[in-house]
C-alpha positions as CSV (number, residue, x, y, z in Angstrom):
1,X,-255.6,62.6,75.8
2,X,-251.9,63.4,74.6
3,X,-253.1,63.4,71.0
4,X,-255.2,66.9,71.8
5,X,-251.9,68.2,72.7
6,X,-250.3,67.7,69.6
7,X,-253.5,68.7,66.9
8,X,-255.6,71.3,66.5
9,X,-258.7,71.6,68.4
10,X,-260.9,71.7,65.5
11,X,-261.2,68.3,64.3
12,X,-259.5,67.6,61.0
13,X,-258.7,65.1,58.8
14,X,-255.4,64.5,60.2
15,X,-256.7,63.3,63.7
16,X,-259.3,61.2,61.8
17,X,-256.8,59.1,60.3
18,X,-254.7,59.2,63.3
19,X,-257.4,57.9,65.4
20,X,-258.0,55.6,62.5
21,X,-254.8,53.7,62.4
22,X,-254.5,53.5,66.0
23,X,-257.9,51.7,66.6
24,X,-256.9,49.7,63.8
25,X,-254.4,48.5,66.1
26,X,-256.5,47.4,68.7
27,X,-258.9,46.0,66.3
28,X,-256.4,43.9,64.3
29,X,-254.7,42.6,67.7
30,X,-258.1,41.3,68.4
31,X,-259.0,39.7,65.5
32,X,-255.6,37.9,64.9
33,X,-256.2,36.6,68.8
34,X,-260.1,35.4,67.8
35,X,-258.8,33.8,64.3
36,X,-256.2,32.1,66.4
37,X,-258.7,30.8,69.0
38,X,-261.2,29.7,66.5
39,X,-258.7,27.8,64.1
40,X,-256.3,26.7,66.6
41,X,-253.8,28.0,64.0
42,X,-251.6,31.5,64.7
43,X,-251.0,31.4,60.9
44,X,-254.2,32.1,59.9
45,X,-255.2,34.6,62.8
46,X,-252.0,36.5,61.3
47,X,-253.7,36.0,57.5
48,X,-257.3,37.0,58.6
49,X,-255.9,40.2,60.6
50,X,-253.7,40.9,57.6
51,X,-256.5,41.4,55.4
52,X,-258.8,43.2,58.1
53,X,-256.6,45.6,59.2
54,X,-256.7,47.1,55.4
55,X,-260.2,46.7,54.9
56,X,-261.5,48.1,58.0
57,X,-258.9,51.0,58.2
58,X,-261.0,52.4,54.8
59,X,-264.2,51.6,56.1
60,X,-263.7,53.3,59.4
61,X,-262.3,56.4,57.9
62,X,-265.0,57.1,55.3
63,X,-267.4,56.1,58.0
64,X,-265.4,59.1,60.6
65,X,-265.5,61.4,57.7
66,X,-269.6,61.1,57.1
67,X,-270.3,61.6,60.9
68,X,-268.0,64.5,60.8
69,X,-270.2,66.4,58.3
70,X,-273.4,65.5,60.4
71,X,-274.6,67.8,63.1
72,X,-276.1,65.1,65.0
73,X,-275.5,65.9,68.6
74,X,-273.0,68.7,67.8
75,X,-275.2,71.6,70.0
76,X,-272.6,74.1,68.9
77,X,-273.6,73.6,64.9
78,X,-277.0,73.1,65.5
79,X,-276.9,76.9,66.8
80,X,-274.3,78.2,64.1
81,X,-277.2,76.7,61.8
82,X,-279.9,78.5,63.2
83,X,-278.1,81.6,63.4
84,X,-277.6,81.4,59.7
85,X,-280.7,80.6,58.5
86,X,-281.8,83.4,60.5
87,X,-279.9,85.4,58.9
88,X,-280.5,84.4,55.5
89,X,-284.4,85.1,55.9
């Protein structure tokens, strides 16, 4: 992907927000087209997007941040964990 050009290859919170905002995008395009659909009015897709794309920009990025500190199906912490509780005993 071009973005792993441009940041660091350790994740950080810079790409988390930059993948934030960007599947914001996609996500608010889609909901403004679904509003539209549903009401039949373009006005109100833009109103229901408007408030979406703010609310589930905030939600995303807290939810990025808590899977980030997880180790869940990271192999490569699972071992730097072992290897320091080893360690410590």
């Amino acid at each position: 992907m071009f973005l792993d050009f441009l940041l660091p290859k350790r994740p950080s919170v810079k790409r988390h927000l930059l993948k934030t905002i960007s599947w914001r995008i996609i996500g608010t395009i889609d909901t403004i087209i679904i509003s539209w659909v549903v009401t039949g009015e373009f006005h109100t897709g833009l109103k229901v997007g408007g408030v979406e794309v703010i609310t589930k920009m905030v939600l995303y990025f807290i939810h990025e941040r808590i899977w980030f500190k997880l180790d869940v199906g990271l192999p490569h912490r699972d071992k730097a964990k072992s290897t320091e509780e080893k360690n410590n005993e």
